[in-house]
Each structure stands twice: as C-alpha cells, then as structure tokens.
C-alpha positions in Angstrom: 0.0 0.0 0.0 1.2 3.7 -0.8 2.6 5.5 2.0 0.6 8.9 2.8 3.4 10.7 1.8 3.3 8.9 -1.6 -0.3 9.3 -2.1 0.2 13.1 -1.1 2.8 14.0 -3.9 0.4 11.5 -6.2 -2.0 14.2 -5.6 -0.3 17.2 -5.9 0.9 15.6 -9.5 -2.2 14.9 -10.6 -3.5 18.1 -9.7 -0.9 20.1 -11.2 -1.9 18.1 -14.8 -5.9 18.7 -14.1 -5.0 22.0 -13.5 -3.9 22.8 -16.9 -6.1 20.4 -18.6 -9.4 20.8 -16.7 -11.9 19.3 -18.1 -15.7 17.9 -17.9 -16.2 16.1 -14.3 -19.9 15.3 -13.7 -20.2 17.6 -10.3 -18.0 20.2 -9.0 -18.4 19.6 -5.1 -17.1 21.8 -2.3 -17.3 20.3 1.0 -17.7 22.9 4.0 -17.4 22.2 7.2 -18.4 23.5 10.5 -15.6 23.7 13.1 -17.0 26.5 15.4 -16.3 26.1 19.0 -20.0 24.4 20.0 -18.9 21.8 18.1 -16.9 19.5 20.9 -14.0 17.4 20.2 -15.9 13.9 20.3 -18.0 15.8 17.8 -15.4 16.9 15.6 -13.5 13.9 15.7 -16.7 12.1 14.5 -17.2 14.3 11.5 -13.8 14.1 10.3 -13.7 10.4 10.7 -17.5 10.4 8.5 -15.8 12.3 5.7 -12.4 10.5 5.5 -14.0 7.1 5.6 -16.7 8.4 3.2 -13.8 9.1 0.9 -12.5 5.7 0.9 -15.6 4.0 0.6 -16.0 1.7 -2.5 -20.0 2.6 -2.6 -18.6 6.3 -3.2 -16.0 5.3 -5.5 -18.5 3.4 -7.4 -21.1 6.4 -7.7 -18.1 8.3 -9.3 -16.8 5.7 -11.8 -20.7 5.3 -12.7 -21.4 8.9 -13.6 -21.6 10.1 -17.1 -17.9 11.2 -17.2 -16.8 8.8 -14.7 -15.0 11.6 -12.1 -15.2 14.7 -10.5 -13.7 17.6 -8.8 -13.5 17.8 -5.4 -12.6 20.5 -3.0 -12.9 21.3 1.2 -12.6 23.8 3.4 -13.3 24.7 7.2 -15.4 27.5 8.6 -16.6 29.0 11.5 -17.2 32.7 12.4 -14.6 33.7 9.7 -12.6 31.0 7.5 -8.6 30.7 7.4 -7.7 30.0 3.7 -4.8 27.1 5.4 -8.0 25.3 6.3 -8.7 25.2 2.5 -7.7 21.6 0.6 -7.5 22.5 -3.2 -9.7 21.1 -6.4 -8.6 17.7 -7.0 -10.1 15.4 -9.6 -11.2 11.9 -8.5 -12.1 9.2 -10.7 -11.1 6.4 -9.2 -9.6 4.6 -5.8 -6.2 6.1 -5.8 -7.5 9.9 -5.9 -9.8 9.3 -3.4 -7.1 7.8 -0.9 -5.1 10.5 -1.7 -7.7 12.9 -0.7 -9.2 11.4 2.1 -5.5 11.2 3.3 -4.5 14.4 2.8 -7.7 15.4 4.7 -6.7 12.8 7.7 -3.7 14.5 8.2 -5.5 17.7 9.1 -5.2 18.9 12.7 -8.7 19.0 14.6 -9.4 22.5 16.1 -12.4 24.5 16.3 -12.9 28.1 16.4 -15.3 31.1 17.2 -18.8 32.1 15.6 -20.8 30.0 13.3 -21.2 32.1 10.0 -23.2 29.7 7.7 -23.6 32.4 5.4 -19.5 33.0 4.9 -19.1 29.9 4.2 -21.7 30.1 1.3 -20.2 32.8 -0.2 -16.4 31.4 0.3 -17.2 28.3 -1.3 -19.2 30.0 -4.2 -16.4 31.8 -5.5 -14.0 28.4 -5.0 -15.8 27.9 -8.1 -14.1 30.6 -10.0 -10.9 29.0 -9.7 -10.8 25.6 -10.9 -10.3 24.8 -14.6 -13.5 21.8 -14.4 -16.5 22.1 -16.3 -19.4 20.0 -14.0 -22.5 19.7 -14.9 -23.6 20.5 -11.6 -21.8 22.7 -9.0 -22.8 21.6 -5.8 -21.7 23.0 -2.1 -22.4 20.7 0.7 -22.2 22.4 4.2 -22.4 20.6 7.6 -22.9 22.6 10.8 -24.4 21.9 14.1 -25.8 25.4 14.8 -27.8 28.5 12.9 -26.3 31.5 11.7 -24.9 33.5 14.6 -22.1 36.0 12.7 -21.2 37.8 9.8 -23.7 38.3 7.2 -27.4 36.8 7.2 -27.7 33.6 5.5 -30.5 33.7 3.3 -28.9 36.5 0.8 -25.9 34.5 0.8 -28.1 31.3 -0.4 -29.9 33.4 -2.8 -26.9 34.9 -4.4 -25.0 31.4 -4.4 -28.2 29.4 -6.1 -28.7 32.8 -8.6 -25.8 30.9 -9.5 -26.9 28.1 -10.2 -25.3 26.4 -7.4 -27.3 23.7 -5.3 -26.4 24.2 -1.9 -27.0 20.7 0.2 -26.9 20.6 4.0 -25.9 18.3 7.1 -27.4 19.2 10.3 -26.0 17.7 12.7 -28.3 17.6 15.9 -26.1 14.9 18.2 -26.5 17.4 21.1 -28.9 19.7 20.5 -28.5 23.1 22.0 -32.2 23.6 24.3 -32.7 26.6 23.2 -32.6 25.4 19.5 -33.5 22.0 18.7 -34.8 21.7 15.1 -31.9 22.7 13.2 -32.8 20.5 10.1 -36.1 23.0 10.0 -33.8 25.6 9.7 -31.2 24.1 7.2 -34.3 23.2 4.9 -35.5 27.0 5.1 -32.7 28.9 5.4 -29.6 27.0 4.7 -30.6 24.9 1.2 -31.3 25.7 -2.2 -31.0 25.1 -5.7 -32.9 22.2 -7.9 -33.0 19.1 -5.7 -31.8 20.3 -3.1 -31.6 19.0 0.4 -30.8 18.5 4.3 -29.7 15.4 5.7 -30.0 15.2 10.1 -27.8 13.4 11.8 -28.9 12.6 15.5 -26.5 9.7 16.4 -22.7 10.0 16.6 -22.6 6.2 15.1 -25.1 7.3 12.3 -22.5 10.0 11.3 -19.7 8.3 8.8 -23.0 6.6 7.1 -24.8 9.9 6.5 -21.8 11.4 5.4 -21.2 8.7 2.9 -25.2 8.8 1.7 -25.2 12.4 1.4 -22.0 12.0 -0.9 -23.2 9.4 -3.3 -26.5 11.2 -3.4 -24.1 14.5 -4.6 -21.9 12.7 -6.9 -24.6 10.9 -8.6 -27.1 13.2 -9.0 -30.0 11.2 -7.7 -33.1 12.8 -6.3 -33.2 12.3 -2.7 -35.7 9.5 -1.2 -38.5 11.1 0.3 -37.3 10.6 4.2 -34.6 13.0 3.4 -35.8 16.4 4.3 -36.5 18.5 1.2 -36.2 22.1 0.6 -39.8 23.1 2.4 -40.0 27.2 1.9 -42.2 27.2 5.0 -42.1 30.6 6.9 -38.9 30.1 9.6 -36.9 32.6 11.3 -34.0 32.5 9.7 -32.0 35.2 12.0 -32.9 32.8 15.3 -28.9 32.3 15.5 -28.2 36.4 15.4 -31.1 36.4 17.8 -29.4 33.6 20.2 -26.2 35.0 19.9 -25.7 36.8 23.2 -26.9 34.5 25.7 -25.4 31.4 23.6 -21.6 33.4 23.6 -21.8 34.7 27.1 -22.6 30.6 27.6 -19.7 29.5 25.4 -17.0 32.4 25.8 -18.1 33.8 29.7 -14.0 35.4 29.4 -14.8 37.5 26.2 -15.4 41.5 26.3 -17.9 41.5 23.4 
C-alpha cells in the first residue's frame, strides 16, 4: 500500500496536470465544514472520521466511476465565524480509488481544532467563488455544508443562499443535531429554510454519533450521482422560519460558550 506521503505527492501531480487540462467532471463539489467552538472534540473527531471514511468507501467510488464522465472535482474547506484559507484543501479530480485515498489522506492528516462564531452564510459565499478558480466544467456545482448550529455571525444567511443558487449552485446541507442546543432543537427545520437551495436540493439530520460516517457517505453518493433524494430525506420546504434565530441567540449562547470575552 502507498505511504501517505506517496499518495500526497500523487495528488499534488495529478492536480498540477488537471489544473492545466481541466476538463468535464460530472459535479464540481465543495465540502464545508463546520468547526465552530459548540462543536466538541468527540463531535469533531466524528465528523472528520464520516468524511475520511466516506472518501475511501467503495459505494462512493463506485457512484463516481458510474457517472456520465466517470469523475469529479472535489474540493474542502473549514469555517466558522470567519474561515482561514490554510483550512482550505484544493480542487482535486477523483475518478477512481487512488485519488480518493489520496484525498481522504490528505484530509486525515488535518489537525482538529475548532474556532469562534458559526457564520453559515460565509461559508456560502467562500465556497461559491472556490468555483471561480478551478479549470473543471461539472455539470452540476454543488456545495455541501455541515454545521451543528444557525447563523450566529457575519452576514445573514439567506442573501448568501440566494446569491450562491442565482448561480446556479445547489447548496445541500448536514445538520448535525447529536447534542442539540435547548434553546434550539430543530436545526434540520432551519437548514431546509434557510440553509438549502437550488434544484433538488436538500438537508440530511444526523442525530446519532454512530449514524454519522454513514450519512456522510449517503449524502455524498447522493451528490456525486445526481439522484433525487428519497423522500425521508428532508426536502427544501420554503415554509415561513426565522432564519436570523442564530443572530437572535447570539448573546446569551456566547456569554454561555466564551463567559472570558469582552464582546
């Protein structure tokens, strides 16, 4: 078996030919996700684990290799109140069970840490224009952000959904509700509302940290191939919903959170 640092200079190979080559891929697919500081280290740990094993799976390497061009482009970051560009891994093409590896390992290697804020609505607009900056053609740009909380800093989220999907960019979701906060408990509500948009679109809850790595994987085959989501997956519902509850929560959850911070 390749080493990882083998597979990591595979990658950066491969990516320096796609990069001048491009390319059709059947989905551009940026994965963002949530590392703000009410997401706990079990928590985090888990979510990392879902994606890297979701990576390697062959279920998910077999929804690539079965699309029309058999690969696409794949690219991640991590957000929170504000986003570091360091956290950012760039496009890579996967077609097959090497690229994936090398992604997945390259993602691995990542340090766990989580940060301030929860700005759902940065993270939408950083990942839109990570679209700008590839070489792919996909006939479908997709962004796929997990979080475990509402909006609670920067802009509001639904202008930065509107603009995205104006796009034409679906925006999917993964609401992870393993410990809901009390105060607000029906965050897949508010991902299907606020969060999602675009044709097909939808939100995907996650309630139990062993349900996690399978969701992940589900959410991703569902991405790469296309498929319209079953109906117990939550749909897009464009029922009224407060979409600025976070903003609303913000000071009682932060003095909660950060009791040391002059805000």
């Amino acid at each position: 078996m390749l080493t990882t640092l083998a597979l990591l200079m595979s990658l950066t190979a491969g990516a320096e030919i796609a990069a001048t080559s491009g390319g059709e891929v059947d989905v551009e697919l940026v994965l963002a996700v949530d590392v703000s500081g009410s997401m706990d280290l079990e928590e985090a740990q888990v979510q990392r684990a879902g994606y890297v094993d979701a990576l390697r799976h062959p279920d998910f390497i077999n929804a690539v290799r079965d699309g029309l061009n058999g690969r696409i482009a794949i690219s991640y970051f991590e957000w929170a109140g504000t986003i570091r560009d360091n956290s950012h891994i760039p496009w890579q093409v996967i077609s097959g069970p090497e690229e994936a590896e090398a992604f997945a390992a390259l993602l691995e290697a990542r340090p766990i840490a989580t940060r301030r804020g929860t700005s759902i609505s940065g993270a939408i607009a950083y990942g839109a224009k990570l679209f700008d900056s590839n070489p792919y053609s996909g006939m479908r740009r997709v962004i796929d952000v997990s979080g475990d909380g509402p909006n609670n800093f920067g802009a509001p989220v639904t202008p930065a959904r509107d603009a995205a999907t104006a796009l034409g960019i679906i925006i999917n979701g993964l609401a992870i509700m393993i410990r809901p906060s009390v105060a607000f408990d029906s965050l897949d509500d508010y991902y299907s509302n606020c969060v999602i948009g675009g044709p097909g679109a939808f939100v995907l809850p996650v309630q139990e940290a062993e349900d996690f790595a399978i969701a992940i994987r589900r959410k991703l085959i569902l991405e790469v191939s296309g498929v319209t989501p079953p109906a117990r997956v939550i749909p897009a519902q464009g029922q009224a919903q407060d979409c600025m509850i976070g903003e609303k929560l913000r000071p009682s959850y932060m003095d909660r959170i950060y009791p040391e911070l002059d805000r």
